[in-house]
C-alpha positions as CSV (number, residue, x, y, z in Angstrom):
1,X,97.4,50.8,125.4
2,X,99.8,49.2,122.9
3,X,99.7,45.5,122.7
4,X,103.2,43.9,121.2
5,X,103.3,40.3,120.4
6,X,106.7,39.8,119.9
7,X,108.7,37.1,121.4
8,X,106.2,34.4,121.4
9,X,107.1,30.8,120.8
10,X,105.9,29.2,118.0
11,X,104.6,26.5,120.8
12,X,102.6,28.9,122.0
13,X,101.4,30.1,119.4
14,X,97.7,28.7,119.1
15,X,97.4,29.9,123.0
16,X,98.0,33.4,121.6
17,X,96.1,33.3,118.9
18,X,93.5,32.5,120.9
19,X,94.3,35.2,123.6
20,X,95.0,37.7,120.9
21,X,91.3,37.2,119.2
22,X,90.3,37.6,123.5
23,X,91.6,40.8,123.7
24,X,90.9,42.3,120.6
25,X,87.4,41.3,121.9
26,X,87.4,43.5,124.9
27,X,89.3,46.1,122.9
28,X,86.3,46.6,120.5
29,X,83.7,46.1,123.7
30,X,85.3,49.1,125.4
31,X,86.0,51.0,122.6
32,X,81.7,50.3,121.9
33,X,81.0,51.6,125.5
34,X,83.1,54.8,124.9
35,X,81.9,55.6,121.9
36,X,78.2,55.1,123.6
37,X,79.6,58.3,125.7
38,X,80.6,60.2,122.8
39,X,76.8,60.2,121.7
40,X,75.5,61.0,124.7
41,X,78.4,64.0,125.3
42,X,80.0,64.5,122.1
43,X,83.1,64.8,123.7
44,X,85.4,64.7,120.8
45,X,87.8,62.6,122.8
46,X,85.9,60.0,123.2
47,X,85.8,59.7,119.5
48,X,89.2,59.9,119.1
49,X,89.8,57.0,121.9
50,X,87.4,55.0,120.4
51,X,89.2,55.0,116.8
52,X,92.4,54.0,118.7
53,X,90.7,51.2,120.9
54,X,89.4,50.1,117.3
55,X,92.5,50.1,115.7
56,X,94.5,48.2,118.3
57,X,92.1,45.7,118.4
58,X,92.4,45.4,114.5
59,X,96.1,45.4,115.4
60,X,95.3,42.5,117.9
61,X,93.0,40.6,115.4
62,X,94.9,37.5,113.4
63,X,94.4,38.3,110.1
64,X,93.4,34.3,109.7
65,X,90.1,35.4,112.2
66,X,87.0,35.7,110.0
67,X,86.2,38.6,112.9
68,X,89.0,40.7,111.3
69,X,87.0,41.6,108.4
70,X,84.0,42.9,110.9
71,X,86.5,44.5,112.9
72,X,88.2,46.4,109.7
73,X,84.2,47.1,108.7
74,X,84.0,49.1,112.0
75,X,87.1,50.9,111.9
76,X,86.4,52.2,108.7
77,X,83.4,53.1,109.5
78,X,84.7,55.0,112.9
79,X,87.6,56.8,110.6
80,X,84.8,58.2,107.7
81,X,82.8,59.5,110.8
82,X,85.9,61.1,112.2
83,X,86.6,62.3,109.1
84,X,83.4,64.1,108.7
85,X,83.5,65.2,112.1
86,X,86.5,66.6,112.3
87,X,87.8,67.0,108.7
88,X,91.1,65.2,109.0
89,X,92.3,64.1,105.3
90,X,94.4,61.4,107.4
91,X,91.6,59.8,108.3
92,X,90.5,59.6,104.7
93,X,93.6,58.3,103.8
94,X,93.3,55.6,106.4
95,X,89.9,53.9,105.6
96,X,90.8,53.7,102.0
97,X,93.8,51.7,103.2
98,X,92.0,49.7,106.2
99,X,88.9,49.4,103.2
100,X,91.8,48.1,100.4
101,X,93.0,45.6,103.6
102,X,89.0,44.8,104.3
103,X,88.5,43.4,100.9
104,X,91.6,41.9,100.9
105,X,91.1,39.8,103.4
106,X,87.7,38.0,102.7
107,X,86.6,35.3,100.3
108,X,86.0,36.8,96.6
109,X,82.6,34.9,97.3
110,X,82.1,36.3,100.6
111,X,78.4,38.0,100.7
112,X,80.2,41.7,101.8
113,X,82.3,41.9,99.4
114,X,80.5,43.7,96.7
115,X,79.5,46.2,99.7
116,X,83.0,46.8,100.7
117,X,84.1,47.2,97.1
118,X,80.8,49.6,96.5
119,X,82.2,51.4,99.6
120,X,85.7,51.6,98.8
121,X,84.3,53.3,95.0
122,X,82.6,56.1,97.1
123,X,85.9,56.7,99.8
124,X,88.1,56.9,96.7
125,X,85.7,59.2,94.8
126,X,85.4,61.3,98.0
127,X,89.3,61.4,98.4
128,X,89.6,62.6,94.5
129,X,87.0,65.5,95.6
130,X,89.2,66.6,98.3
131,X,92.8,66.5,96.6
132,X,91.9,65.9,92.7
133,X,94.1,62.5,92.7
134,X,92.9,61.3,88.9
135,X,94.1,57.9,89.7
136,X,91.5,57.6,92.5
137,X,88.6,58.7,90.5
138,X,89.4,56.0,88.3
139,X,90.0,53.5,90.6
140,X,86.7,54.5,92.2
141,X,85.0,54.0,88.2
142,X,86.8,50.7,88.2
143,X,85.2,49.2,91.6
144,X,82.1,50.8,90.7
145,X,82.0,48.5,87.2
146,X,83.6,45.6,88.8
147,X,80.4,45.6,91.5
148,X,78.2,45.7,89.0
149,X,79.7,42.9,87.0
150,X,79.4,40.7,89.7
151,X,76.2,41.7,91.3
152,X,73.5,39.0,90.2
153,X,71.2,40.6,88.3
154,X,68.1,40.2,90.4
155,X,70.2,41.2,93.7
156,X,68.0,43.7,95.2
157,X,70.5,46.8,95.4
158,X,71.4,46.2,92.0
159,X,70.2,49.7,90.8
């Protein structure tokens, strides 16, 4: 189920915004339905459909979209549980990179941020347990000080 966008006028442009943000939309909702069967059946192919559903609809998502940060929240979410699943490194790999995009692309004032910042710590520590990378372990140290820095002090998950 690839979805191109190529050769769209820049007159048209608003119209597929619009109708990309649609799509991505029922992307997500089928890729919610299948994973639903996954949990009843745990048919691992259902897992691996609904990572791909999630992913083109990330694909499908305008980055301007304040629903692209939600939708990169769920895909990384899909590819950890994958990963722990199944064990694949790639996946790993992935969510730190759709996790880097995630925080990227929201508001530094943005109330998730220090979540997906907290998160992306613990992927990169988990990576450097896996395959010893030094530079993620200290990546992971620097998000971890950086969230606390900017945590209010009275913010109740402030440890």
């Amino acid at each position: 189920m690839d979805i191109t966008w190529e050769g769209v006028s820049d007159e048209d442009s608003e119209t597929t915004l619009r109708n990309r943000a649609k799509c991505a939309k029922l992307l997500e909702h089928l890729g919610v339905q299948i994973y639903q069967r996954y949990l009843k059946r745990r048919n691992k192919l259902d897992l691996q459909i609904t990572v791909q559903l999630t992913q083109e609809a990330v694909a499908a998502t305008p980055e301007t979209y304040p629903y692209q940060a939600r939708l990169l929240n769920n895909l990384c979410c899909l590819l950890g549980y994958r990963h722990m699943i199944l064990g694949f490194i790639l996946d790993l790999n992935e969510v730190c990179h759709v996790v880097y995009k995630a925080v990227g692309s929201i508001h530094k004032d943005h109330p998730e941020k220090e979540r997906l910042m907290s998160s992306l710590g613990n992927l990169l520590h988990d990576r450097y347990v896996k395959k010893g990378n030094m530079a993620d372990l200290d990546e992971a140290l620097w998000l971890g000080r950086e969230v606390v820095d900017v945590t209010p002090k009275d913010h109740p998950e402030r440890a």
